[in-house]
N, C-alpha and C positions, 0 to 999 in steps of 0.2 A: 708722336709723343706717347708711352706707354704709361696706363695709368698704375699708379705708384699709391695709392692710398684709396680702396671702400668702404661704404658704412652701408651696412642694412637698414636703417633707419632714418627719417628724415634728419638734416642737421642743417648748421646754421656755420658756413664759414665766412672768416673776415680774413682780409686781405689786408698784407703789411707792408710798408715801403721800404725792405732791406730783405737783400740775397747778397749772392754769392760775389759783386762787385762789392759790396760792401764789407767783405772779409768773411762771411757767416759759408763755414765750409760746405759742399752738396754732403759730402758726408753723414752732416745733421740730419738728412731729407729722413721722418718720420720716426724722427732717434731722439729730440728735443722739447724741451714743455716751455713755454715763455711765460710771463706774466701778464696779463689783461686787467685792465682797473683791478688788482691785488686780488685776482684770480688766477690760478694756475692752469694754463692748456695748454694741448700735444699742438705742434707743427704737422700738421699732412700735408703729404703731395710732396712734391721732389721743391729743390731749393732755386729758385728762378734767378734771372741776373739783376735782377731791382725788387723780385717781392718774394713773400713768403704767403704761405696761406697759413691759419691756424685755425680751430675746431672750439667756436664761443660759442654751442650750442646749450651749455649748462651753465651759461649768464645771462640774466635777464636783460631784454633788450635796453630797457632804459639805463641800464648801467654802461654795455655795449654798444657805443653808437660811435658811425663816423669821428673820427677825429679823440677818440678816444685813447688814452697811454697805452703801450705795450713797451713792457722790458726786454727785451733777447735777455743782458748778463742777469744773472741774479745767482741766490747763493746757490743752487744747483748745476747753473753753467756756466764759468765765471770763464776769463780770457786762457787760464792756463788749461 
């Protein structure tokens, strides 16, 4: 698997339960920003068949924890 997304600095990623089965095109892979508890973050890493990874590293953890919401649509990515 070649890697598809670096950071020079330490970071904090969380993992989502929706890829590419789930309609969310590879295309997206490091093109998308989702929603986190009504915080905006990039997608990194390529687009998986069940997850996405996303970059919560500038949300405090107590906000960001397991089980936490994430939006894919919102008004910047919507279905069209």
């Amino acid at each position: 698997m070649a890697q598809t997304y670096r950071r020079a600095t330490a970071s904090r990623i969380a993992i989502v339960g929706m890829g590419y089965k789930h309609g969310l095109p590879w295309s997206c892979a490091n093109k998308i920003s989702v929603l986190c508890v009504g915080h905006s973050v990039s997608q990194v890493g390529s687009i998986m068949m069940e997850t996405i990874s996303i970059d919560v590293t500038a949300i405090a953890e107590v906000e960001c924890r397991p089980g936490s919401f994430v939006d894919i649509l919102h008004l910047h990515f919507t279905v069209e």
